[in-house]
C-alpha positions as CSV (number, residue, x, y, z in Angstrom):
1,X,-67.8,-8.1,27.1
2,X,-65.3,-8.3,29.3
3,X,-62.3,-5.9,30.7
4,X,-59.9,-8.3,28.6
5,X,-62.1,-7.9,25.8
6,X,-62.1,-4.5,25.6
7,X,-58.7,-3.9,26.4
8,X,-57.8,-6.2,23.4
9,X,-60.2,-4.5,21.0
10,X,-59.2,-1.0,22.3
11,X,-55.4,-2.0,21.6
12,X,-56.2,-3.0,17.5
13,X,-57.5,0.5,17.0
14,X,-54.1,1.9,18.4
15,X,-52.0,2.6,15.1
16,X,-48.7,0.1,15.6
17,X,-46.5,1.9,14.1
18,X,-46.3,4.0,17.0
19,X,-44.4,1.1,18.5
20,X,-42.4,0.8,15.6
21,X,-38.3,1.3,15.7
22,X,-35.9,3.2,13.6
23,X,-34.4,1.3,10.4
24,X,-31.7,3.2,10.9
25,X,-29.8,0.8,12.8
26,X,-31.7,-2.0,11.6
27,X,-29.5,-5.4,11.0
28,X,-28.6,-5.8,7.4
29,X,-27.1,-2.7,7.2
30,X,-23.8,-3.1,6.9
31,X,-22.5,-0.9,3.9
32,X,-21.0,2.4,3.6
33,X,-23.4,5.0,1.9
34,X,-22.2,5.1,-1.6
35,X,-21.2,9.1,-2.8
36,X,-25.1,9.3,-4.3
37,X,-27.0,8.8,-1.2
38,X,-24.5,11.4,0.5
39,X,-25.0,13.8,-2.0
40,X,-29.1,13.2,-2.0
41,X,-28.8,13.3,2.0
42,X,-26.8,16.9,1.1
43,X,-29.5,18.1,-0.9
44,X,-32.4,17.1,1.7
45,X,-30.1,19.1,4.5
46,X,-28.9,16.2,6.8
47,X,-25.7,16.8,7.4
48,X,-22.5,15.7,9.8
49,X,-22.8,18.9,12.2
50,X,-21.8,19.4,15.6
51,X,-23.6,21.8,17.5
52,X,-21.7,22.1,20.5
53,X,-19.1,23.8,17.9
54,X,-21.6,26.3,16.6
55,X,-22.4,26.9,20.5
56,X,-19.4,27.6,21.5
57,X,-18.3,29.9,19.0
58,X,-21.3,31.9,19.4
59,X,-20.4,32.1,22.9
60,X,-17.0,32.7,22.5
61,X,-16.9,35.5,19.5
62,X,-19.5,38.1,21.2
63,X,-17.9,37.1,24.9
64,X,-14.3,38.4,23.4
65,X,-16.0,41.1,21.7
66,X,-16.9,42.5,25.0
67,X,-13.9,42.2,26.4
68,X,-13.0,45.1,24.1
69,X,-15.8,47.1,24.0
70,X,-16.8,47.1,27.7
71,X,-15.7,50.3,28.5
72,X,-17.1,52.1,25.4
73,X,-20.5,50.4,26.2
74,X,-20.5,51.6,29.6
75,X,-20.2,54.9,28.8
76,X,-23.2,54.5,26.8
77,X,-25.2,53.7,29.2
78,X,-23.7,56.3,31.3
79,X,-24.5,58.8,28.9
80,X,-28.1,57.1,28.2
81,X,-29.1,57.2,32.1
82,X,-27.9,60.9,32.5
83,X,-30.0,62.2,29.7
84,X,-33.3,60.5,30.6
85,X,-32.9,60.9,34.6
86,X,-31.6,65.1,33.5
87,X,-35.2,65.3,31.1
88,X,-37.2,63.1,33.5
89,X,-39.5,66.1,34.3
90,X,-39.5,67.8,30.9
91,X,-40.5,64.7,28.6
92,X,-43.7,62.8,29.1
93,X,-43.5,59.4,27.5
94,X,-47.4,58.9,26.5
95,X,-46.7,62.1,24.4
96,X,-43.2,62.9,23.3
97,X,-41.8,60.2,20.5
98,X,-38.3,61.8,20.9
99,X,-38.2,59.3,24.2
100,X,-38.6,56.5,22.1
101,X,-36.3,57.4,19.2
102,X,-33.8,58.3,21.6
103,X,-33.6,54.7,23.2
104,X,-33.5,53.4,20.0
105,X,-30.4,54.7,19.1
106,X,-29.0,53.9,22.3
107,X,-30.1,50.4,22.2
108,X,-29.1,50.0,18.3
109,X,-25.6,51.5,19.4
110,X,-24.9,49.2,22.3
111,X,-26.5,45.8,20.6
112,X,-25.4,46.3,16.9
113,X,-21.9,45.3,17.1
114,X,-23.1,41.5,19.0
115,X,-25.3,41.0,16.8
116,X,-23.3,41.5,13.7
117,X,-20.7,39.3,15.4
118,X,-23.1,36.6,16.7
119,X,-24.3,36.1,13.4
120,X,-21.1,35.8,12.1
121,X,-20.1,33.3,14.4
122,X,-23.3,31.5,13.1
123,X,-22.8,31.8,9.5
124,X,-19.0,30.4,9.7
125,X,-19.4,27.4,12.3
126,X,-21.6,26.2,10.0
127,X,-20.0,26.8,7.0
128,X,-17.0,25.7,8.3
129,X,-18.5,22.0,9.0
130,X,-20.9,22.2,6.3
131,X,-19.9,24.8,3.1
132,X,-22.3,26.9,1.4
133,X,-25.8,24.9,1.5
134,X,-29.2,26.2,1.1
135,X,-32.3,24.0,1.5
136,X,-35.6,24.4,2.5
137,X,-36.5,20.5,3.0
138,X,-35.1,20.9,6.7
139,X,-38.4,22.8,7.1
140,X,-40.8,21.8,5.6
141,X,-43.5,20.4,7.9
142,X,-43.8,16.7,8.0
143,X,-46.9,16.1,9.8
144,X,-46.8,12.5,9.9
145,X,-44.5,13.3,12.9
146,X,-47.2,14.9,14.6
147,X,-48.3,11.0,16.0
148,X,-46.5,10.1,19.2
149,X,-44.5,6.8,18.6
150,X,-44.2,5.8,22.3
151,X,-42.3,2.9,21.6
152,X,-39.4,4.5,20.4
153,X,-39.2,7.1,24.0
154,X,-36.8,4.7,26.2
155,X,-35.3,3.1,23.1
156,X,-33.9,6.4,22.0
157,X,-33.2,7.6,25.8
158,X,-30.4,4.5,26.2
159,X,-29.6,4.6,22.6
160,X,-25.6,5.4,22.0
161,X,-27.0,9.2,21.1
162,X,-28.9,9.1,23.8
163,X,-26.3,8.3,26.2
164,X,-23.8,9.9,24.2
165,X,-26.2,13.5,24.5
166,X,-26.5,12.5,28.3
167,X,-22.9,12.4,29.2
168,X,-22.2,15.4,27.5
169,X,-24.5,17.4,29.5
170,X,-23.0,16.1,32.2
171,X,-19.3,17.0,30.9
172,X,-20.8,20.3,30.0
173,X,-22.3,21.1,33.4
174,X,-19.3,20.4,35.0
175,X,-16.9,22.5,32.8
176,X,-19.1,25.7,33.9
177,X,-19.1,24.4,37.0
178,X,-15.4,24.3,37.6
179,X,-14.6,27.4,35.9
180,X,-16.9,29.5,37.8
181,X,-16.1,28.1,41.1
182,X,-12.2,28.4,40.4
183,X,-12.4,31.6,39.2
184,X,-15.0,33.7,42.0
185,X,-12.7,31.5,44.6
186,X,-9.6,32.8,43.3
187,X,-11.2,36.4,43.3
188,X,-13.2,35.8,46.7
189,X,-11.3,38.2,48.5
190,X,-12.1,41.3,46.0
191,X,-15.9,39.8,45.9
192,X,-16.0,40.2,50.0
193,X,-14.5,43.5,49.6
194,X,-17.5,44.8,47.5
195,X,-19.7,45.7,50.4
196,X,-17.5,48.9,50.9
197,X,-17.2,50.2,47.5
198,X,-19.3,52.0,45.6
199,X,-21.4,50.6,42.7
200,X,-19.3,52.2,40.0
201,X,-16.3,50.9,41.2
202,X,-17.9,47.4,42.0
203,X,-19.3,46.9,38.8
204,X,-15.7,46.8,37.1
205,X,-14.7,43.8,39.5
206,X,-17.7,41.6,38.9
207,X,-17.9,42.1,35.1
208,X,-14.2,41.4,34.4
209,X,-15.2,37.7,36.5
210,X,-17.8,37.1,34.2
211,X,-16.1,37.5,31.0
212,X,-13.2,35.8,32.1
213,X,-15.8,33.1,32.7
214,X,-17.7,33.3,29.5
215,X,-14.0,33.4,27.9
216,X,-12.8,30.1,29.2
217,X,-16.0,28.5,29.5
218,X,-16.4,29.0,25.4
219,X,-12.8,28.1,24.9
220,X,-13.0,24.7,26.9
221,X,-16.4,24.2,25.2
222,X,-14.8,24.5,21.6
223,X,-12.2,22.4,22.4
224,X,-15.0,19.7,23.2
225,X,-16.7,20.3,19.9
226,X,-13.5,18.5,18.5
227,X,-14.5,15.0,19.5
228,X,-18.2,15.7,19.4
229,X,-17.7,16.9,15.5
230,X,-16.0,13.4,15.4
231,X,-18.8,11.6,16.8
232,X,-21.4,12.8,14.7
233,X,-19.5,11.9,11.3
234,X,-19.4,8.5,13.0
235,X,-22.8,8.3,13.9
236,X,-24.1,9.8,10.8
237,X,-22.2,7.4,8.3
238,X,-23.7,4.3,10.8
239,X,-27.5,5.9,10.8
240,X,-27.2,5.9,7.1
241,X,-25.2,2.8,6.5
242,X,-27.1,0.8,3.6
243,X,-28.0,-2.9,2.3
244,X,-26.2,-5.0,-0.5
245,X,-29.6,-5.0,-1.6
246,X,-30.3,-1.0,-1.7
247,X,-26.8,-0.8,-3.3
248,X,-27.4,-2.6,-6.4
249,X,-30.7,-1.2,-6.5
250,X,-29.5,2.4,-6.7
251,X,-26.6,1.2,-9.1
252,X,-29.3,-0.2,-11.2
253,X,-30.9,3.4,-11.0
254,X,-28.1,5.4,-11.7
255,X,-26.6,3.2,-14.3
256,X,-28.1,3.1,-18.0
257,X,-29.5,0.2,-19.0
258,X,-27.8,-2.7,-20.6
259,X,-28.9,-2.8,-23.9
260,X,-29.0,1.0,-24.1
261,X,-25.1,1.0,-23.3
262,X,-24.8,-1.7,-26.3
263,X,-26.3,1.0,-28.5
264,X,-24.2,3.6,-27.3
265,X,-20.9,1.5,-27.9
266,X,-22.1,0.4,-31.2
267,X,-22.8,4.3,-32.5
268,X,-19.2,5.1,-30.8
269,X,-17.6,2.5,-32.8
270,X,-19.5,3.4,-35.8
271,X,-18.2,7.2,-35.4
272,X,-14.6,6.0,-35.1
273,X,-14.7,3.8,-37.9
274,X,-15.8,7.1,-39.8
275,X,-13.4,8.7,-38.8
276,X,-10.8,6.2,-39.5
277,X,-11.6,5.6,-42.7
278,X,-10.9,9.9,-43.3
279,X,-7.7,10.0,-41.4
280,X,-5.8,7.0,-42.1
281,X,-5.1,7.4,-46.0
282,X,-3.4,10.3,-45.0
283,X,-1.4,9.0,-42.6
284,X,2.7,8.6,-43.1
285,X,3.4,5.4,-41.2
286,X,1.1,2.8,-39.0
287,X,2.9,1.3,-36.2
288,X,1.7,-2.3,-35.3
289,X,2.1,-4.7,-32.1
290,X,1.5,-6.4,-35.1
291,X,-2.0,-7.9,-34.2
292,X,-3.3,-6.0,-31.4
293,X,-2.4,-2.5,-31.8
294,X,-2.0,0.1,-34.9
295,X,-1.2,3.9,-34.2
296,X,-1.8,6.0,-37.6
297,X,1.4,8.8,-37.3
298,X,1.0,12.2,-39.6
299,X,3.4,14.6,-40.1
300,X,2.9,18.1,-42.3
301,X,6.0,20.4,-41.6
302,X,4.9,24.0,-41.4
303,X,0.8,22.6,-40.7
304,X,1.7,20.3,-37.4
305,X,4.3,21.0,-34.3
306,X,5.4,17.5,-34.8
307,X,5.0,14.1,-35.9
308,X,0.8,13.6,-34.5
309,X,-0.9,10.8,-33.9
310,X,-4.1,10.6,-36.1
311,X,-5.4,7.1,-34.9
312,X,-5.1,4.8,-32.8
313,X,-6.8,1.3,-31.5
314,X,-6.6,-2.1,-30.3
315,X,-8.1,-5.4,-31.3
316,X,-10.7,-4.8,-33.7
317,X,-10.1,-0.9,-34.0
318,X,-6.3,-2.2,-35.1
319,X,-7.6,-4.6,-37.6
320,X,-9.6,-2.0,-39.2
321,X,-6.8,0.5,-39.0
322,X,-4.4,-1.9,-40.7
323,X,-7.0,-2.7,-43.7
324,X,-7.1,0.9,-44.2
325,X,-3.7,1.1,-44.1
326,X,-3.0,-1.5,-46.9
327,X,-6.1,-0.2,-49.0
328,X,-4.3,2.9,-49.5
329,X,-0.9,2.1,-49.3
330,X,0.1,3.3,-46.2
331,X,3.1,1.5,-44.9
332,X,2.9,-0.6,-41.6
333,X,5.7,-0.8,-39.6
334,X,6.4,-3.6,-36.4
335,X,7.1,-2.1,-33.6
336,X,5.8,-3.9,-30.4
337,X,7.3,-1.6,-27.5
338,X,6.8,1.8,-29.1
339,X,3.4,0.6,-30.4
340,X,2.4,-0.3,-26.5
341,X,4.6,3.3,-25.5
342,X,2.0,5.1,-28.0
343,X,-1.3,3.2,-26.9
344,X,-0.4,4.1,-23.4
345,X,0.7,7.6,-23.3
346,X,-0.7,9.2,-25.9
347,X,-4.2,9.9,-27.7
348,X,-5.7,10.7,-31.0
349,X,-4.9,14.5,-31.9
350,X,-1.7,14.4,-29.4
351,X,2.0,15.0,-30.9
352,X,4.5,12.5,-29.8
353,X,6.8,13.6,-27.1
354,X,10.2,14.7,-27.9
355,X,11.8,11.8,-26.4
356,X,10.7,9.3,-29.0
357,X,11.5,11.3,-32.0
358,X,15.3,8.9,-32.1
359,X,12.8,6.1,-32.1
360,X,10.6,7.9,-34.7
361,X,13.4,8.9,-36.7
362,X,14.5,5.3,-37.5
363,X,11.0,4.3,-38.2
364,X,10.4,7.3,-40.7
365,X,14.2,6.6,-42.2
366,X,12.9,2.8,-42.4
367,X,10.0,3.7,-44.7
368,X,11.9,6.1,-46.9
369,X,14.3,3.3,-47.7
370,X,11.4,1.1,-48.3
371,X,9.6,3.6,-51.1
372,X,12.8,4.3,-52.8
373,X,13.1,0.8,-53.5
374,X,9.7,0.8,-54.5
375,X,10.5,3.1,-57.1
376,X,13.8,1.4,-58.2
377,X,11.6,-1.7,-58.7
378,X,9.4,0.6,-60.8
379,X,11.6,2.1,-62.2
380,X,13.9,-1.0,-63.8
C-alpha cells in the first residue's frame, strides 16, 4: 500500500464533522426568531450581552471609588507598615498568630470596599442588559465540544465576529494608548521632577496620573459599549434567524391540534347556549341587526346599577338568542346601529354606558307602548 493509500484510508477514520460549519448563518435562514425561540434561548442563558459594557463599568466604579478613598487607604497602610516594622523584633511569624490576624484585618479593611463595589458593578451591567436571570445550562459541560473542529478555525477568525472582535482590540488598544501617552506627556514635567522628592511626596503625583487614567480610560470604554451592545443584538437576532420551515414547525408545536380546537369550540358554544337559554327569558328587551346580531338587555332597579347586558351574539348565537326570545315572549326590537354600538363596545355582564341611555330610553318607551296595547287587545 501506497503513501496515497494510506493517506486516503487515514483521512475516513478522521470524524468530518470536525470540518463541518456553523448553521447559524446557514442559507435559508431568513426569518426573524418568533417570541418562543427568544424566550427558550432566555431560559438556556444566551442572551444579547455586551461585554465591553460589563468591563468597563467594572473598571470604572472601583477606579472612582479610589479616587475617594485614596487617602484613607494610605493611611492604612501607613499605619499597617509602622506596626509590623515597630514589632519586627518582638513577634516571630512561625509562632505568633496575632501576625496573621493582624494583616487580615488590614487587608479586609483596605480590599472590602472594591470588592463590594466590583461586584456591584457586575451584578447591574448585567442586569441592566439582561434583567434578573438565573440558569445553570450556561454551565453545564458539553463535552461533545471537547473534539477540535479545525475547519471552522479560519472560518470563524474572518467571520464578521471575528473581524468585528479584531477591530475592536485594535480601537481598544489605542484608546489606552492615547490616554496614557496624553496624560504622563501633559504631566512629564512633574514625572522628571520625581528624582528629587522624596517617596512620600512622589507617590501622590504618580497615583493621581493613574486614576485619572483608569477614570478616562473606563469612561471612553463605556461609551464604546454603546455600539458594541448594538452589535450584538444585531448579531444575535442573525445567528438565530430561522427557516419558513422551522417556523411552521414550532407553530404546529405550540398550537393545539385541529380537531382538538373543534372540540373546544363546540363545548364553548355548548356552555353559551346554556347559558342563554337561563338568561334570556329574563331579559327586558333583545335588540337585533335584525339577522346578524341580538343583545339580551336586563334591568332590576335597586338589584343592577343600570340597564346590563345579559347576552349577546352574532350569526348563529343571534339566531338562537332570538328563538329564545320569542319562546318566551321577550320582545325584539330593530335597531341596526345601536345593536353594532352594543356588539362592539360592550360584553356579557357589562352595563351600558351612560351615553346610550337617550337611545335606550326610547327603546324601553317603545316596548311599554307595545305591551299596553297588548293588554288593550286583551282586554277588549
Amino acid at each position: 500500500m501506497n503513501d496515497d493509500e494510506l493517506l486516503l484510508n487515514y483521512s475516513l477514520l478522521i470524524d468530518l464533522q470536525w470540518f463541518a460549519d456553523d448553521d447559524e448563518d446557514a442559507p435559508g435562514k431568513t426569518e426573524e426568531p418568533t417570541e418562543h425561540k427568544l424566550q427558550r434561548l432566555r431560559e438556556e442563558g444566551q442572551v444579547v450581552k455586551s461585554q465591553e459594557l460589563i468591563g468597563a463599568l467594572g473598571l470604572f466604579l472601583p477606579a472612582l471609588l479610589l479616587l475617594f478613598l485614596a487617602p484613607s487607604m494610605l493611611r492604612t497602610c501607613e499605619e499597617m507598615v509602622l506596626f509590623f516594622f515597630s514589632r519586627a523584633a518582638e513577634m516571630d511569624p512561625t509562632k505568633d498568630t496575632i501576625v496573621a490576624v493582624v494583616f487580615l484585618r488590614y487587608f479586609v479593611r483596605l480590599i472590602w470596599p472594591i470588592l463590594v463595589v466590583a461586584l456591584f458593578s457586575a451584578v447591574f451591567s448585567n442586569v441592566v442588559q439582561i434583567g434578573f436571570l438565573f440558569t445553570t445550562k450556561t454551565i453545564t459541560p458539553n463535552f461533545s465540544r471537547v473534539l477540535p473542529r479545525f475547519g471552522q478555525y479560519f472560518r470563524r477568525i474572518f467571520s464578521v465576529d471575528g473581524l468585528y472582535n479584531f477591530f475592536k482590540s485594535i480601537i481598544k488598544m489605542a484608546i489606552i494608548g492615547v490616554v496614557a501617552f496624553i496624560l504622563i506627556y501633559s504631566e512629564k514635567d512633574k514625572l522628571l521632577n520625581l528624582q528629587k522628592m522624596t517617596l512620600m511626596n512622589s507617590f501622590p503625583i504618580v497615583a493621581s496620573i493613574a486614576i485619572k487614567m483608569l477614570l478616562i480610560a473606563a469612561l471612553l470604554l463605556l461609551i464604546l459599549s454603546i455600539p458594541d451592545y448594538m452589535f450584538q443584538r444585531w448579531r444575535f437576532r442573525e445567528r438565530n434567524k430561522m427557516t419558513r420551515q422551522e417556523i411552521k414547525e414550532e407553530m404546529k408545536m405550540y398550537e393545539a391540534d385541529p380537531q382538538i380546537q373543534g372540540r373546544i369550540r363546540s363545548r364553548f358554544r355548548d356552555l353559551l347556549r346554556q347559558n342563554i337559554a337561563a338568561v334570556v327569558p329574563k331579559a327586558d328587551v333583545v335588540i337585533t341587526n335584525p339577522t346578524h346580531l341580538a343583545v339580551a338587555v336586563q334591568y332590576e332597579p335597586g338589584v343592577m346599577i343600570g340597564p346590563t347586558v345579559t347576552a349577546i351574539g352574532a350569526d348563529e348565537m343571534a339566531a338562537r338568542i332570538r328563538e329564545i326570545a320569542q319562546e318566551n315572549n321577550v320582545p325584539l326590537v330593530e335597531n341596526k346601529p345601536f345593536a353594532w354600538i352594543l356588539y362592539r363596545e360592550t360584553k356579557v355582564g357589562d352595563v351600558i354606558p351612560e351615553k346610550y341611555y337617550d337611545v335606550l330610553g326610547v327603546i324601553f318607551r317603545q316596548i311599554w307602548s307595545l305591551n299596553e296595547e297588548k293588554r288593550r287587545r286583551l282586554s277588549a
